[in-house]
C-alpha positions in Angstrom: 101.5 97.8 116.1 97.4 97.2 115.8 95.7 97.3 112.7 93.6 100.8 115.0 97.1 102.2 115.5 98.3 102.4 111.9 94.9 104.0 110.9 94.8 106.8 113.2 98.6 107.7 112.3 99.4 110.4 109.9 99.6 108.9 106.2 102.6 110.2 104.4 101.8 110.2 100.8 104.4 110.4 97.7 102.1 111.4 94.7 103.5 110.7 91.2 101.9 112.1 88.3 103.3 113.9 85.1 101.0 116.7 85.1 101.0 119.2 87.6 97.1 120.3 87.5 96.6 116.6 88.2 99.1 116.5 91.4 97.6 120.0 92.2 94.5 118.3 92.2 95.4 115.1 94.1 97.4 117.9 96.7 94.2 119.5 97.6 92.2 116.7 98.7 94.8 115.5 100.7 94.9 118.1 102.3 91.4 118.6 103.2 92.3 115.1 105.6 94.2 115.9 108.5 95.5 112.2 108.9 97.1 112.5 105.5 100.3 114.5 104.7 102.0 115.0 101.5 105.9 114.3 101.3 107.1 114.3 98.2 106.0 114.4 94.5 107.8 112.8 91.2 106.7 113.3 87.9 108.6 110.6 86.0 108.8 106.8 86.4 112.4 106.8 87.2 111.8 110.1 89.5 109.5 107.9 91.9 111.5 105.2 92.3 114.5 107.6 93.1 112.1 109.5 95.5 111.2 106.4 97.3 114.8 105.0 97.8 115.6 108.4 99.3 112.6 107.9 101.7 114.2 104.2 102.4 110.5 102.4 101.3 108.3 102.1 104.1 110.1 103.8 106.5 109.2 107.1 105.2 106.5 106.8 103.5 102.9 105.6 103.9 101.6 105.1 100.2 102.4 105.6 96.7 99.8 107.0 94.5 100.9 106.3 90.9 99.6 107.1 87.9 99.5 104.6 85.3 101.1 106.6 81.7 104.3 107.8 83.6 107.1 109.1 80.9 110.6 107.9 81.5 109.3 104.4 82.8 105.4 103.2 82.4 103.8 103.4 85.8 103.1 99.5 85.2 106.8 99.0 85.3 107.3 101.0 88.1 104.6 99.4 90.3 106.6 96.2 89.6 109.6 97.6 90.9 108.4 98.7 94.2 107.0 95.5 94.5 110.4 93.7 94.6 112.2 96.2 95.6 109.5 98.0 98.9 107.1 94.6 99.1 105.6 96.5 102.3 104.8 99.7 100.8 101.2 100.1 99.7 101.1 101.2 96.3 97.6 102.8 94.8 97.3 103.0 90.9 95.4 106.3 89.5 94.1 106.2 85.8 92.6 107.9 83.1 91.7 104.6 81.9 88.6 102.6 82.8 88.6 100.4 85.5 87.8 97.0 82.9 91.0 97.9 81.1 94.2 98.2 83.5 92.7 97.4 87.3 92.7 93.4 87.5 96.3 93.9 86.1 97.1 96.3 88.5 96.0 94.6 91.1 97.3 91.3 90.1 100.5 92.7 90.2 100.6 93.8 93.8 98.6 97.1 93.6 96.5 98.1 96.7 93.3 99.8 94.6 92.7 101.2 91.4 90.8 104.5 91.1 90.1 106.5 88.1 91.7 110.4 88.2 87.7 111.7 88.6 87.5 109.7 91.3 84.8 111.6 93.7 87.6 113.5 96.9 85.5 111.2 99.0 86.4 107.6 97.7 89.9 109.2 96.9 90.7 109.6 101.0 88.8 106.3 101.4 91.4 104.6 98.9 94.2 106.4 100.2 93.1 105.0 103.7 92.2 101.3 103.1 95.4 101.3 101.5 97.3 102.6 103.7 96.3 100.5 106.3 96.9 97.4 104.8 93.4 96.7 102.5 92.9 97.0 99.0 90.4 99.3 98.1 87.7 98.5 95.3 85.1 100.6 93.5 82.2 98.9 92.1 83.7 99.2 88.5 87.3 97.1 89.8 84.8 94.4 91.7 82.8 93.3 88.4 86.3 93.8 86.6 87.4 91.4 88.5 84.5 89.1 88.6 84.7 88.9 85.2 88.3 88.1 85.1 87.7 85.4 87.4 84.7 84.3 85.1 86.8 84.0 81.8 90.1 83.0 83.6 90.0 79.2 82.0 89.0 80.6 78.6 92.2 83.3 79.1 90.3 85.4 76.4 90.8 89.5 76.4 93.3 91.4 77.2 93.8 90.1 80.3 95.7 86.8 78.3 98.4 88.9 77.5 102.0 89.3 79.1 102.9 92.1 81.2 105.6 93.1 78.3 102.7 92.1 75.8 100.4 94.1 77.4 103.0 97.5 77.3 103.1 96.8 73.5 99.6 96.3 72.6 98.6 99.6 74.6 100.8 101.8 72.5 100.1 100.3 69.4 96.6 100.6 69.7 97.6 104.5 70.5 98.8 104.9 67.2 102.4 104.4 68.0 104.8 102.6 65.9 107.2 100.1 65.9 110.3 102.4 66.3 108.3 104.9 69.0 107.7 101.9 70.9 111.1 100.6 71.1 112.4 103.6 72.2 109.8 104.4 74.9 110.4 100.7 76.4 114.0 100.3 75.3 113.2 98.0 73.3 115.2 97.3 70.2 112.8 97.2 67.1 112.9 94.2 66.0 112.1 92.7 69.6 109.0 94.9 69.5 108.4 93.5 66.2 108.7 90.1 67.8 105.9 91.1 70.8 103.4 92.6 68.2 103.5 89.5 66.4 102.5 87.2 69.6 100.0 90.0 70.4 98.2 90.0 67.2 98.7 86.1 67.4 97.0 85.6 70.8 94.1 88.6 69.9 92.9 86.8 66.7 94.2 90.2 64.6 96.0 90.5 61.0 97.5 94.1 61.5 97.1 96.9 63.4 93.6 98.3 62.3 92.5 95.2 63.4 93.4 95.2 66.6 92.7 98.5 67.1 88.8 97.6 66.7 89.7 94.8 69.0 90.7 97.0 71.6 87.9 99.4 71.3 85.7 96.2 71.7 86.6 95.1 75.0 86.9 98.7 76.1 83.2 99.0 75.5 82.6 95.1 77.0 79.3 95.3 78.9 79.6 95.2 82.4 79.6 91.6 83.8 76.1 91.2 85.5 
């Protein structure tokens, strides 16, 4: 099948979000496209990986739009999943989160775009297209992300220098979440969190967690890379 043939087919979407003005949302500009159809919706981590095995991977469905803060699994984990599990299904991350925080992970681990949930409808069906046909879509925001990423890589400084476990940690710690909390949204036992909090605070120069709280509100407000 061309590269032309696949983008002129109907895109069969799965949308997985945990809040249902947001999927409303997402439903509506799809359907403004007539090349893009809606098949299913999940609104937990463990729901959209369910969803997909039902659909058999990319034999029923097109794309995965996945938003990052799922409940019952973290979308990050998730996207890992259908990496191993559906290689050839185009997955495209939607955040909350600015595009300097989560999108050169996402995208290092296999995502086809990263797009922020006020995304203008426009680049939304864009994304949903370049993804779908085999591209990965970038806004300006995820380009200079990821120039920058490529710009520190042999210094390994930021956020970016910690592990994908690391990385769960340190995001919900710097939420306000503790130790316990954290264990059981992961299932994590406590003192294994304990364990990944210490290497985090290690690796980010921090003492405790006020610390690296202003650490993470620091590279959230990083200046753009020129």
């Amino acid at each position: 099948m061309t590269m032309d043939a696949v983008v002129t087919e109907t895109i069969r979407v799965l949308i997985a979000d945990d809040h249902r003005i947001v999927r409303e949302g997402l439903k509506q500009i799809l359907a403004d496209a007539p090349d893009v159809q809606l098949v299913a919706e999940a609104q937990t981590g463990p729901d959209v990986l369910a969803q997909v095995k039902a659909l058999r991977g990319s034999e029923g469905l097109d794309l995965v739009l996945l938003d990052i803060a799922m409940p019952g699994q973290d979308g990050l984990d998730v996207l890992q999943t259908l990496k191993r599990e559906h290689p050839h299904l185009p997955v495209l991350m939607l955040s909350t989160y600015p595009e300097k925080q989560y999108a050169v992970r996402c995208i290092r681990m296999g995502a086809r775009g990263y797009l922020n949930k006020s995304a203008d409808p426009d680049d939304m069906l864009a994304a949903v297209r370049k993804a779908a046909s085999g591209g990965v879509f970038f806004t300006q925001d995820t380009a200079e992300a990821l120039a920058a990423a490529v710009g520190s890589a042999g210094a390994q400084g930021g956020p970016e220098a910690l592990s994908h476990r690391e990385h769960q940690v340190y995001r919900l710690l710097t939420q306000g979440q503790t130790v316990s909390e954290i264990g059981a949204q992961l299932g994590l036992a406590s003192n294994t969190v304990s364990t990944y909090r210490a290497r985090i605070l290690e690796k980010t120069g921090t003492k405790n967690d006020v610390e690296l709280a202003l650490y993470a509100e620091r590279h959230a407000r990083a200046p753009k890379a020129p």
